[in-house]
C-alpha positions in Angstrom: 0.0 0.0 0.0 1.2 3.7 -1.0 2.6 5.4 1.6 2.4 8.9 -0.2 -1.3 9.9 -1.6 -1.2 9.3 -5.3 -3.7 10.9 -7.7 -6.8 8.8 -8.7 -8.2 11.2 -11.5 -8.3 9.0 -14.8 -7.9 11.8 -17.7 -6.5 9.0 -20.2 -8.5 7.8 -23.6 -11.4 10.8 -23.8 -14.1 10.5 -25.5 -14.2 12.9 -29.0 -17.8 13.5 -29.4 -18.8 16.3 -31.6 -21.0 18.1 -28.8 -18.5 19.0 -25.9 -19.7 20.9 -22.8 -18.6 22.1 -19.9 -17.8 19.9 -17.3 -20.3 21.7 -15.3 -22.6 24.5 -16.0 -23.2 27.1 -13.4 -26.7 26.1 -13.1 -25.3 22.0 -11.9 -23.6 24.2 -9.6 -26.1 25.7 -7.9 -28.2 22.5 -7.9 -25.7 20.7 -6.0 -25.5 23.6 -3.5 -29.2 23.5 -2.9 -29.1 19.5 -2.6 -26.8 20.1 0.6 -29.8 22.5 2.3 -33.1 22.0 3.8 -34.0 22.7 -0.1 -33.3 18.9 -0.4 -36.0 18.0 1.3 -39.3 19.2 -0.6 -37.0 18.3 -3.9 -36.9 14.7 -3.0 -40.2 14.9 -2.4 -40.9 16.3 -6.1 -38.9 13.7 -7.8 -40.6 10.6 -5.8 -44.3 11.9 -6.8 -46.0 9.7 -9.5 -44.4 6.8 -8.7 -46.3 3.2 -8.8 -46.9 0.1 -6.4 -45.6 -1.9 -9.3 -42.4 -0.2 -10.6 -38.8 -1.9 -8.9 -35.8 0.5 -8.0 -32.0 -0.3 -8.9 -30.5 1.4 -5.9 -26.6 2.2 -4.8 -24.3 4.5 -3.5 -23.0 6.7 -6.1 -20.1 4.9 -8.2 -21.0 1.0 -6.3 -21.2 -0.3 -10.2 -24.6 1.3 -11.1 -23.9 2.4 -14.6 -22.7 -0.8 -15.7 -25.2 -2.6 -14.4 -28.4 -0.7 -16.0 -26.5 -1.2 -19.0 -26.6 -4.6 -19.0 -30.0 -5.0 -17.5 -31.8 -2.3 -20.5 -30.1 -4.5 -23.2 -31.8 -7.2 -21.2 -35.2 -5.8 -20.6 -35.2 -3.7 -24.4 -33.4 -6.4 -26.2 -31.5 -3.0 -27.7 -28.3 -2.2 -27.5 -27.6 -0.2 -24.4 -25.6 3.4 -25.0 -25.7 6.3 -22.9 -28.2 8.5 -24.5 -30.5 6.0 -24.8 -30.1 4.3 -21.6 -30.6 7.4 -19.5 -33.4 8.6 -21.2 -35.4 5.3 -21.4 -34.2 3.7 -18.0 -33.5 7.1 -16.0 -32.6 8.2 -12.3 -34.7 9.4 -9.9 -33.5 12.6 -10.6 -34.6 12.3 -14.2 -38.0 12.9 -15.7 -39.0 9.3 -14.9 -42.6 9.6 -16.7 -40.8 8.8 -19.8 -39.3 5.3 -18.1 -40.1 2.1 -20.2 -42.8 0.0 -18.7 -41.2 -3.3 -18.8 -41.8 -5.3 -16.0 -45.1 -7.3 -15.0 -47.9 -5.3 -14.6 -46.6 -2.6 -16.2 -43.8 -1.6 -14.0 -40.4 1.2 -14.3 -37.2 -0.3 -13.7 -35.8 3.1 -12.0 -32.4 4.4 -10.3 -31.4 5.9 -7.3 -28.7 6.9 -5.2 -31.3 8.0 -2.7 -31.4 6.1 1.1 -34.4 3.8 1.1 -37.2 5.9 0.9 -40.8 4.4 2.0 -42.3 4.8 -1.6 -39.2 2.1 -2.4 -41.8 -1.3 -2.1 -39.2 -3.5 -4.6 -35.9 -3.1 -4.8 -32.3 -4.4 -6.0 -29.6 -3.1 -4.1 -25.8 -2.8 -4.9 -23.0 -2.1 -2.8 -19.2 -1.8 -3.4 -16.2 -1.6 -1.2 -16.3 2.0 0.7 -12.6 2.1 0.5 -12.9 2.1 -3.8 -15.7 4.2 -3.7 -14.2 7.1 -1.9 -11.3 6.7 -4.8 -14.0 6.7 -7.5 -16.0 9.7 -6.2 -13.2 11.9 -5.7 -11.8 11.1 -9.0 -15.5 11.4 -10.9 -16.1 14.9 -8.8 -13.2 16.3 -9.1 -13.0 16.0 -13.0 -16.7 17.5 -13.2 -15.3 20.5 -11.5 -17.4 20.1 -8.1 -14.8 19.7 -5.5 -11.0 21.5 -5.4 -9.8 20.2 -2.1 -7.7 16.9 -1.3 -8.5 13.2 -1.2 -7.9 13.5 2.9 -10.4 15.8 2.8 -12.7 14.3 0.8 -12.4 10.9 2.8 -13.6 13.4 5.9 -16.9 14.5 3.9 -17.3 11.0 2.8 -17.3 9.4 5.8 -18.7 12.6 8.8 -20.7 14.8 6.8 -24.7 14.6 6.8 -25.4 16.0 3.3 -21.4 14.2 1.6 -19.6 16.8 0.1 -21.4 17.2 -3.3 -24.2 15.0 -4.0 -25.9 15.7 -0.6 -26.4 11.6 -0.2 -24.7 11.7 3.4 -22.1 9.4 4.6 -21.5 5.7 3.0 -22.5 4.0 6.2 -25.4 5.5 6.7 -26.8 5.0 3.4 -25.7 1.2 3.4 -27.8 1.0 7.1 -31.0 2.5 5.5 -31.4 -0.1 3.1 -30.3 -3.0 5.6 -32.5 -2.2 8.3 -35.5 -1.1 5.7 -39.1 -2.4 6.3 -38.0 -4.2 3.0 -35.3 -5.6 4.3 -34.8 -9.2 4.6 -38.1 -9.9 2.2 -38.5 -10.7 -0.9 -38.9 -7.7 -2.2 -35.6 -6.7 -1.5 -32.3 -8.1 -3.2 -29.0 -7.0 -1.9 -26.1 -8.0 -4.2 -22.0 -6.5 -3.8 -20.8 -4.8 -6.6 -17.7 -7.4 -6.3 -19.4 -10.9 -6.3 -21.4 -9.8 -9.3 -17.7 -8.6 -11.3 -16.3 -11.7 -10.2 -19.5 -14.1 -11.9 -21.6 -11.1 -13.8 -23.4 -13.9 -15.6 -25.1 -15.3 -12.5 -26.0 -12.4 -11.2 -27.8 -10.6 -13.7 -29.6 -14.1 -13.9 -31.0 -13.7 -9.9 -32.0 -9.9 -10.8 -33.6 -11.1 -13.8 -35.6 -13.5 -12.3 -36.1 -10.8 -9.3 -37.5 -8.5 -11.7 -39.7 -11.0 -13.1 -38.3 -10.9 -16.6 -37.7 -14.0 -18.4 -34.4 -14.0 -20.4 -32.4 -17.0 -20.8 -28.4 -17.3 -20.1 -27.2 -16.9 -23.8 -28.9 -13.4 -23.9 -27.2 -12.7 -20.3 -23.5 -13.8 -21.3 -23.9 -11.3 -24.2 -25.5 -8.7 -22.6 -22.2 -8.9 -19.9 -20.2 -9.4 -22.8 -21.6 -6.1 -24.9 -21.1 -3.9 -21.9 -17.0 -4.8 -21.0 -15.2 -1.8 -19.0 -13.6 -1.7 -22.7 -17.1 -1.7 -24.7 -18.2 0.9 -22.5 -15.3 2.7 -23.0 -15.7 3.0 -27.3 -19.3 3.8 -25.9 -18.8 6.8 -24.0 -16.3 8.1 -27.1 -19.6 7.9 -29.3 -21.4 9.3 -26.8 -19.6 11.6 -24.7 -20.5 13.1 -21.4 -20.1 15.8 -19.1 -17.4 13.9 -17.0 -16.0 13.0 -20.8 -14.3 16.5 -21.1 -11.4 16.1 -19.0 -11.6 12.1 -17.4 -13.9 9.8 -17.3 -17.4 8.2 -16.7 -15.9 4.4 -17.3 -12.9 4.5 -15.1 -11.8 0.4 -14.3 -14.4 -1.2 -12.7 -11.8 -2.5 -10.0 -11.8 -4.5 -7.0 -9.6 -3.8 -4.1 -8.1 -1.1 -6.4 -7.9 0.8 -2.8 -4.9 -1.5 -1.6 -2.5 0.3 -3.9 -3.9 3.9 -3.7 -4.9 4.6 0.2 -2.3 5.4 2.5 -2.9 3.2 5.9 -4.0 6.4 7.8 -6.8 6.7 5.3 -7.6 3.1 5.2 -7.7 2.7 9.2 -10.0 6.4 9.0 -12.5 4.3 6.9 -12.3 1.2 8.6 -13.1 3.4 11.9 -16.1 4.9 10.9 -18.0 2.5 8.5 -16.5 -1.1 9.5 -19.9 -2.0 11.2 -21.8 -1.4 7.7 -18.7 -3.2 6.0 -18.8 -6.4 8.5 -22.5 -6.2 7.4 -21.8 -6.4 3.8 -18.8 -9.1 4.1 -16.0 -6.7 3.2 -13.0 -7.4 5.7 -10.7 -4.9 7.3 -6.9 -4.5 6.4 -6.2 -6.4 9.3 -8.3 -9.2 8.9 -6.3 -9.4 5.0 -3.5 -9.1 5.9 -4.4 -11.7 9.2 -5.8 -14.5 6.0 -2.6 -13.8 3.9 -0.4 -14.5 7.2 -2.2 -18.3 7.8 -1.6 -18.7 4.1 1.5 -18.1 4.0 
């Protein structure tokens, strides 16, 4: 493990669109100032209106894996090719104008987004997390190529893991998100599925096959192994150079995808800071401490 903070900002390999923006547009700005405020409050409460007993939620912390995974699961659902422009405008987020959503589940149900903790209009819901220690590193990286934060990963680490609206996004602190879900009225039923980011890199195939069935889709394991297959960390890549977004400009959206990435790019101060403060909702979610690691290779060896 690095000793010295390294930089985490992935700036290689841009996409080359013809339409290129601004990272972020004043107005962006502003709207992530008022998500950090009381002002959140009533416009959660906008966004969650018109929602239906039958429509399922894909939830996560911001950068746990999401994007990836509604790719695969609209080429899935659609049986069309998933791309960025398409995907977010026929299988948006929360934040999105939703009335537009595809109706493709039973009874005529949205497949929808969030990065929201569980929220009681949430009746069916998958789930994701991923490793606190490589989401911080994604996060920082992903915000501080869109222009919203200046200061230094330490820092960042401190919003990430103390602050009640996190530095940008207003979602609050890792831990407590990952506890909202877990001890949900939902929670332990079948109508909620809880899946780690990790376990469904490591066998994609078989986990896209339990959400499927989850959702109450039927789609058989050839269309799954391509699906995964159309929708590579490298596929996506070419994908985002077609289709280029705001984080496009100057990084990326598609950054690796890894696992444990955090062991080479945390110093042991910051890993022990995380460990301190969200290690309960980590032992929850099966993700051992440095210690406990380093404890397994020890007996190995």
């Amino acid at each position: 493990m690095h000793e010295q903070q390294n930089s985490v900002i992935d700036k290689t390999d841009v996409g080359t669109g013809d339409k290129r923006k601004k990272p972020s547009s004043a107005y962006r700005k502003i709207r992530r100032k008022f998500a950090k405020t009381r002002l959140r409050v009533p416009l959660n409460w906008l966004r969650h209106r018109g929602l239906k007993s039958t429509d399922v939620f894909f939830a996560g912390y911001p950068k746990s894996g999401t994007t990836w995974s509604r790719f695969v699961l609209f080429e899935l659902l659609t049986g069309k090719p998933a791309g960025f422009r398409q995907t977010n405008t026929l299988m948006p987020t929360i934040i999105d104008l939703h009335s537009k959503t595809l109706r493709l589940l039973p009874g005529g149900g949205r497949l929808i987004s969030t990065h929201e903790d569980y929220q009681k209009e949430y009746r069916k819901a998958i789930y994701i997390t991923r490793d606190p220690r490589d989401v911080v590193l994604s996060e920082y990286a992903f915000y501080t190529v869109l222009d919203y934060y200046h200061g230094t990963l330490d820092r960042f680490i401190d919003s990430f893991l103390f602050t009640k609206n996190c530095s940008v996004y207003g979602y609050g602190p890792w831990q407590r998100h990952v506890f909202t879900w877990l001890d949900s009225p939902i929670a332990g039923t079948e109508n909620l599925m809880v899946l780690r980011f990790e376990d469904l890199r490591r066998n994609p195939a078989s986990g896209f096959a339990q959400m499927v069935k989850f959702l109450g889709a039927e789609v058989d394991m050839d269309k799954i192994i391509r699906a995964v297959e159309n929708n590579t960390v490298q596929k996506m890549r070419e994908k985002e150079d077609k289709e280029p977004v705001r984080a496009s400009i100057r990084g990326r959206v598609v950054r690796h995808g890894a696992v444990r990435g955090w062991l080479s790019q945390l110093t042991p101060d910051q890993v022990h800071r995380i460990e301190k403060h969200a290690g309960e909702a980590m032992a929850r979610m099966g993700y051992p401490l440095l210690s406990e690691m380093n404890q397994e290779a020890a007996n190995v060896g």
